[in-house]
C-alpha positions in Angstrom: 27.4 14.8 -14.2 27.0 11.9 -16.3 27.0 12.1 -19.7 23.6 10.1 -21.0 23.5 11.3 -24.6 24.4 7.1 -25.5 21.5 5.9 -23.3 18.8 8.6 -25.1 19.9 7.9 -28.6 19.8 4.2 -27.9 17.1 4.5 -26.2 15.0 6.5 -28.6 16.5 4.2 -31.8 14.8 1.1 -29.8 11.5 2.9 -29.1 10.9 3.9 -32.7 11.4 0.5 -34.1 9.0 -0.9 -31.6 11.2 -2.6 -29.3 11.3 -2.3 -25.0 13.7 -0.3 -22.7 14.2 -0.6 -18.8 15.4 2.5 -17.8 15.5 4.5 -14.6 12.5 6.9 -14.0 11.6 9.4 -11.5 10.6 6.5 -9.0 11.5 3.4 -9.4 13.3 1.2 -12.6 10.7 0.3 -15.3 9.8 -1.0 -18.7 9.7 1.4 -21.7 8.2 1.1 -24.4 6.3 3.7 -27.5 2.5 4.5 -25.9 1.1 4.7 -29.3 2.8 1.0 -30.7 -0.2 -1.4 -29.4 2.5 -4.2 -31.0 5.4 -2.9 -28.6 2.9 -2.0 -25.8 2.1 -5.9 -25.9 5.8 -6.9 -25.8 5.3 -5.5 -22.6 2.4 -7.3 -21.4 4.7 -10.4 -22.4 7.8 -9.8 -20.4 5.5 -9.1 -17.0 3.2 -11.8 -18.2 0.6 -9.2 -17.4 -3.2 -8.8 -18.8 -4.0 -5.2 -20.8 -7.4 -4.8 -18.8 -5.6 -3.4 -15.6 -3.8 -0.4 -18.0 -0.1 0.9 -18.1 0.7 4.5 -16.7 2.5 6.8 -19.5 5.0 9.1 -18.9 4.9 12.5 -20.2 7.0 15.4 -20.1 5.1 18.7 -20.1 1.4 19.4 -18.9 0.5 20.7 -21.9 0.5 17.5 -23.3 -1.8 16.2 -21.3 -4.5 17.1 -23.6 -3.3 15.3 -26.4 -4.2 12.2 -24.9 -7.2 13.0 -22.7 -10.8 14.1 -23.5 -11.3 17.5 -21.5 -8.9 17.4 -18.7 -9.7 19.9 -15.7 -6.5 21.6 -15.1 -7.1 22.3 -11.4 -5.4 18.6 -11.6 -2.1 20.7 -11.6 -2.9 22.6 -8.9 -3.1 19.2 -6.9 0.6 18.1 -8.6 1.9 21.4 -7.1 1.0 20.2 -3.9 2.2 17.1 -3.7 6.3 16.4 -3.0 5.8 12.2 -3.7 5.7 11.6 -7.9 2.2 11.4 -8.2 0.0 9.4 -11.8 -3.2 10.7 -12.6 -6.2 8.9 -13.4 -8.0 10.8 -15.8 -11.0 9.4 -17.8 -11.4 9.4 -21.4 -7.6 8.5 -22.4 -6.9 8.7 -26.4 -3.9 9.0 -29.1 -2.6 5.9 -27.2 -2.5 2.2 -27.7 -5.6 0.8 -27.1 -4.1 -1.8 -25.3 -2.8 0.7 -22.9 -6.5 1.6 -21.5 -8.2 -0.5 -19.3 -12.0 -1.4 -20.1 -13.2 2.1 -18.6 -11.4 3.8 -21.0 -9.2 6.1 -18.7 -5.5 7.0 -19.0 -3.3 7.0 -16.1 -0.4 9.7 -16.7 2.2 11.0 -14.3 4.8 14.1 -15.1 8.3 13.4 -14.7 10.2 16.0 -13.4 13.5 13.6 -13.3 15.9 15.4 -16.0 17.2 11.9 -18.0 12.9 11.0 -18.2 12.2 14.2 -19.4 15.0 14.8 -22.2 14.0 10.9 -23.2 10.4 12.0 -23.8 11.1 15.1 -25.0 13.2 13.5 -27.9 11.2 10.7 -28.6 8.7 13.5 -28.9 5.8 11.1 -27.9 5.0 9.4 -24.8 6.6 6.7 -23.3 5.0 3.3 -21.1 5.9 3.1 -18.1 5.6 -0.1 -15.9 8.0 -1.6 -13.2 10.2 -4.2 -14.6 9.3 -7.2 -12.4 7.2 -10.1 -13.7 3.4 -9.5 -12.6 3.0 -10.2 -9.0 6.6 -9.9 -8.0 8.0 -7.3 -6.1 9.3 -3.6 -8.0 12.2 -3.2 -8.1 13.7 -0.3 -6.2 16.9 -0.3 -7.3 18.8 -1.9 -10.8 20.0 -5.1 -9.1 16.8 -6.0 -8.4 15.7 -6.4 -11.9 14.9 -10.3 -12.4 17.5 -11.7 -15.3 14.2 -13.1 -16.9 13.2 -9.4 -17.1 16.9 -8.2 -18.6 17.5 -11.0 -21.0 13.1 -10.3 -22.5 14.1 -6.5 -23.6 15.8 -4.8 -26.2 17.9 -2.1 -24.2 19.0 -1.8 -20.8 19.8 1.9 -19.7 23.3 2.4 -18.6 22.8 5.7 -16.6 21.5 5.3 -12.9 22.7 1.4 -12.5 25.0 2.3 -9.6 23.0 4.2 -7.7 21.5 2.4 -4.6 19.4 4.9 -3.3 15.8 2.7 -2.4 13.4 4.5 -4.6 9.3 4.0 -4.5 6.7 3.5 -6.7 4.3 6.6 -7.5 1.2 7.9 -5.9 -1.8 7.0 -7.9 -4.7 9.4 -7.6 -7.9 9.5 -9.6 -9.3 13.1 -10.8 -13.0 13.0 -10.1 -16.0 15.3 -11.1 -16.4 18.9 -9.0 -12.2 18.7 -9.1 -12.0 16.0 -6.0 -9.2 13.6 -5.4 -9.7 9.5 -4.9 -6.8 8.6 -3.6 -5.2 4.7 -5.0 -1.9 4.4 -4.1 -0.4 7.0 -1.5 
């Protein structure tokens, strides 16, 4: 197994001082940054050359989290998750404890659990959640594996994950499903 303890403690020395990762998730290779720095979270919004009014995902690590950061979530929501084999964000409304710049103008907060085990001992050290947003240039294509990373993208952050470079396996973006009143599912993204 690969030994990733140099790519969490570099990783988590970057995001408390503000600065941007890429880093592999549990789909495909984003940009990483502190969900509650509005100053790092628009570093961000720089590199992809990306408004704030569409909203970033965050990443979390355990579902009771969740409602640290949401008004009132209904937790049939992980009932859903449990039924669902694709990584899958939620929509949920009334997102908070965040950046602001993070929420898009109707205030929700799109979160996804990550089950991948170098996501989860990031956030779990970092202790707080972590952005999460393909590292491409808004409009281009996500990248679905490291060498598709554009240079302009590399060269704009302040630490580029070693762990997972090699591996060539085509990975996907997420689901994206909203959580609606009465417990029903709007499906975004499949």
């Amino acid at each position: 197994m690969y030994d990733w303890t140099n790519d969490i403690n570099e990783s988590i020395n970057v995001l408390e001082l503000g600065g941007v990762i890429i880093f592999p998730t549990d789909t495909i290779w984003g940009l990483g940054c502190d969900a509650t720095n509005a100053m790092a979270v628009n570093k961000i919004l720089q590199i992809k050359r990306r408004s704030s009014s569409q909203g970033l995902i965050v990443l979390l690590d355990e579902e009771k989290e969740i409602s640290k950061y949401v008004d009132q979530p209904d937790h049939r929501i992980f009932e859903y998750l449990q039924t669902t084999t694709k990584p899958t964000t939620v929509i949920y409304e009334g997102g908070k404890n965040v950046a602001e710049n993070i929420l898009p103008d109707n205030g929700s907060l799109a979160i996804r659990l990550v089950k991948d085990a170098f996501c989860k001992e990031l956030i779990t050290r970092f202790g707080k959640p972590i952005v999460s947003t393909s590292a491409n240039l808004h409009g281009a294509p996500s990248p679905r594996i490291f060498n598709e990373i554009d240079t302009v993208v590399k060269a704009a952050v302040d630490y580029i994950v070693a762990y997972a470079r090699d591996v060539e396996t085509i990975k996907e973006a997420s689901a994206v499903v909203k959580w609606l009143p009465a417990g029903r599912v709007e499906v975004i993204r499949k």
